[in-house]
C-alpha positions in Angstrom: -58.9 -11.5 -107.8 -55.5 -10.0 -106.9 -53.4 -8.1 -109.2 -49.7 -7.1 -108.2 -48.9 -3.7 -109.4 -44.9 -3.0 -109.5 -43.0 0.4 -110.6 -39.6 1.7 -109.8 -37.9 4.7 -107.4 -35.8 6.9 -109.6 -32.8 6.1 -111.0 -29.4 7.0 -113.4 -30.4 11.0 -114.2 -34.3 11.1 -113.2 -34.7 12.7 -110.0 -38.3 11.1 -110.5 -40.2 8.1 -111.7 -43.9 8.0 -112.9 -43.9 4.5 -112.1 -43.4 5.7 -108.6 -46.2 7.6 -108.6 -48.5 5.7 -110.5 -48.1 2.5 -108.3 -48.9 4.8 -105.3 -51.8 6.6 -106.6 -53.8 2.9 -107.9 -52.6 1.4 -104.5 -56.2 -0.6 -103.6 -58.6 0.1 -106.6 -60.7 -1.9 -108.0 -60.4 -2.6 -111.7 -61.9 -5.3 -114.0 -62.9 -7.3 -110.4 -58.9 -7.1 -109.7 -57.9 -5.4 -106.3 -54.7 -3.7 -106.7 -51.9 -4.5 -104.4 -48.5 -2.4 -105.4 -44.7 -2.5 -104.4 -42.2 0.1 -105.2 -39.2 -1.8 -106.0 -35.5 -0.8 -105.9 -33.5 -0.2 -108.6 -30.8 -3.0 -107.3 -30.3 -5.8 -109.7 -30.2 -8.3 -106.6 -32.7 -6.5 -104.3 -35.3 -6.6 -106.3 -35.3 -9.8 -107.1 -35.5 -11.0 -103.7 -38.5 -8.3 -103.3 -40.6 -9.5 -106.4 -40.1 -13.1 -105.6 -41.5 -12.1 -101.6 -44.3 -10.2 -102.7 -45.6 -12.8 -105.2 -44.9 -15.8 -102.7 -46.8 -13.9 -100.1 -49.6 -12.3 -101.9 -50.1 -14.8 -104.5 -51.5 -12.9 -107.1 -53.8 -13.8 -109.9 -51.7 -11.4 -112.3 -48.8 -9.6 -111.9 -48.5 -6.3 -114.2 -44.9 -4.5 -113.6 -44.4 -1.1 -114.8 -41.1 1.2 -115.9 -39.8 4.2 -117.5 -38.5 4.4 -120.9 -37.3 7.7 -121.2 -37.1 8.3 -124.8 -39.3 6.8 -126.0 -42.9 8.6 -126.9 -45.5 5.7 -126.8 -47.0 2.9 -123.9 -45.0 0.3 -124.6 -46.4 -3.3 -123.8 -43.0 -6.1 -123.7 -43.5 -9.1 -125.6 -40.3 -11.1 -124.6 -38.0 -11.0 -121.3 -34.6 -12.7 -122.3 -32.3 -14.4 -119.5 -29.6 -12.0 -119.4 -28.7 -9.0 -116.8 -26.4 -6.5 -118.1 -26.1 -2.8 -118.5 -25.6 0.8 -116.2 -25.0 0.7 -112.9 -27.9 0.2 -110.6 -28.5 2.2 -107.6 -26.2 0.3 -105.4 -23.5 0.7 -108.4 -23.6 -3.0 -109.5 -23.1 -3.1 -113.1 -23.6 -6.8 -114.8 -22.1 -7.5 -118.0 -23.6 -10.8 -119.6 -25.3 -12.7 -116.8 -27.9 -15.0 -116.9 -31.1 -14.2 -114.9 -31.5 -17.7 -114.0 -28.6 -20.2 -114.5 -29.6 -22.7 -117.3 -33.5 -21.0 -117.5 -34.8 -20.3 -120.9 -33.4 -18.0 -123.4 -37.0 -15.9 -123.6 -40.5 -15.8 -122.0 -42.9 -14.3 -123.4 -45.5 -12.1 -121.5 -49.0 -13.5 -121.0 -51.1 -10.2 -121.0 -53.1 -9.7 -123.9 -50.8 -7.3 -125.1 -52.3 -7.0 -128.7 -55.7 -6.1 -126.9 -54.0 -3.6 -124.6 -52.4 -1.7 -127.6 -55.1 -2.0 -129.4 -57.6 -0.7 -126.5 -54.6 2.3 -125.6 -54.6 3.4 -129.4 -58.5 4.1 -129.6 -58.3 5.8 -126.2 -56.0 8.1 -128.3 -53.2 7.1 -126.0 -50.2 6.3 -128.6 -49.3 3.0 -128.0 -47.4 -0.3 -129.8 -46.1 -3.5 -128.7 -42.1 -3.6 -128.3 -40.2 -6.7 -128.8 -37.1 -6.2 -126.7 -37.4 -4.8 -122.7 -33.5 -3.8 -122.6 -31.3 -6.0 -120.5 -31.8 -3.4 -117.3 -33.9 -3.6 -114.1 -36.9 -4.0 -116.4 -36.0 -7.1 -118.4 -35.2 -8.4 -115.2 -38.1 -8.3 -113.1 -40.2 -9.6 -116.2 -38.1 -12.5 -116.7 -38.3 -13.7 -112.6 -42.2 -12.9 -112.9 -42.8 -15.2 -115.9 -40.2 -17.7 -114.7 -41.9 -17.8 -111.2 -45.5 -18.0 -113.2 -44.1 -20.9 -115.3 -43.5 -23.4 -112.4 -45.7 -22.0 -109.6 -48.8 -24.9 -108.7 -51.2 -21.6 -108.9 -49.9 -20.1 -112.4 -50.5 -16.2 -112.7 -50.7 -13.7 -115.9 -47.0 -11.4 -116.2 -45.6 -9.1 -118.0 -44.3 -5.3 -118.2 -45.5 -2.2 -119.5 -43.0 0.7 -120.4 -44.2 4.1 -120.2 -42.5 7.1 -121.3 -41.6 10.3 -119.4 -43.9 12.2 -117.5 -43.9 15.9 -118.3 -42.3 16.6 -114.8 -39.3 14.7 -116.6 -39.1 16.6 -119.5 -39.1 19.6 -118.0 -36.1 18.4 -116.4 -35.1 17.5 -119.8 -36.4 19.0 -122.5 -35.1 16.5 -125.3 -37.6 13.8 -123.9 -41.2 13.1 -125.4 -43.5 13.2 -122.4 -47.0 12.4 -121.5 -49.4 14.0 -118.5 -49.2 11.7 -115.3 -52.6 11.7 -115.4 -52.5 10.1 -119.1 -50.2 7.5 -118.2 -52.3 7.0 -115.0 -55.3 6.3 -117.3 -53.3 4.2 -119.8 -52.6 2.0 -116.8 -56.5 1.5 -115.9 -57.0 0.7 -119.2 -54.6 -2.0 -119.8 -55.5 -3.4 -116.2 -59.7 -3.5 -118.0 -58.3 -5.5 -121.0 -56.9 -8.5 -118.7 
């Protein structure tokens, strides 16, 4: 089986992004019986759309798990919704949307289908802190998990999505010392673990 791995270059403030790194350092394992395939994306509201859609339409992938920073907060965060509406800071190319839809007349919500409750459940007595959130933002990150799902829902070959939120890495918060942080090599391992529990 396939599995699409996704993360993000650096953006607003953070000179880095775990994701990054993360993506780059599972590129080709083997976890669960899923070979990992992995795209950096850009943080580029249009872009990356047109990116995510390619990669899925040419690797057709049996899941797709996308990952992205949330500095701030201080646990893994699995999403359980995506809704249909772009909107927020400037990306990278300095497009800022304000109270767009994702997909003209697509559904209000989709809900990931990664057994979220398992991976929190599985992160938490790996003693990595970890809880399901119920709102992804309206960023980049909302985004891409709304096109994944939306593509899943009417592709012939359906495929498992959803997004992961991790917080800071401790390079990060050395950078900025208000920030809870984890070890790369934690978040690393929090990755492997939610890619078992598929």
């Amino acid at each position: 089986m396939k599995l699409l791995l996704t993360g993000f270059v650096p953006f607003l403030n953070h000179k880095i992004n775990p994701t990054e790194e993360i993506v780059k350092a599972l590129d080709s394992e083997t976890i669960n019986g899923y070979t990992i395939e992995t795209r950096v994306l850009p943080v580029d509201f249009n872009e990356s759309e047109k990116e995510l859609l390619k990669e899925i339409d040419e690797r057709k992938p049996d899941a797709v798990i996308m990952l992205g920073l949330a500095a701030g907060r201080s646990k893994i965060t699995p999403e359980r919704i995506a809704i249909n509406v772009k909107d927020g800071a400037k990306d990278n190319s300095g497009f800022a949307p304000v109270d767009q839809p994702i997909v003209e007349g697509g559904p209000d919500g989709l809900f990931s289908t990664l057994p979220i409750r398992k991976m929190v459940d599985t992160l938490n007595e790996s003693y990595l802190p970890a809880k399901i959130s119920n709102t992804a933002g309206t960023y980049l990150c909302n985004n891409m998990m709304y096109v994944a799902l939306h593509e899943a829902s009417r592709a012939n070959d359906s495929f498992k999505a959803g997004f992961i939120h991790l917080p800071a890495s401790h390079e990060l918060a050395i950078e900025n010392p208000a920030l809870p942080s984890m070890s790369l090599d934690d978040l690393k391992r929090a990755v492997r673990i939610c890619i078992e529990a598929l």
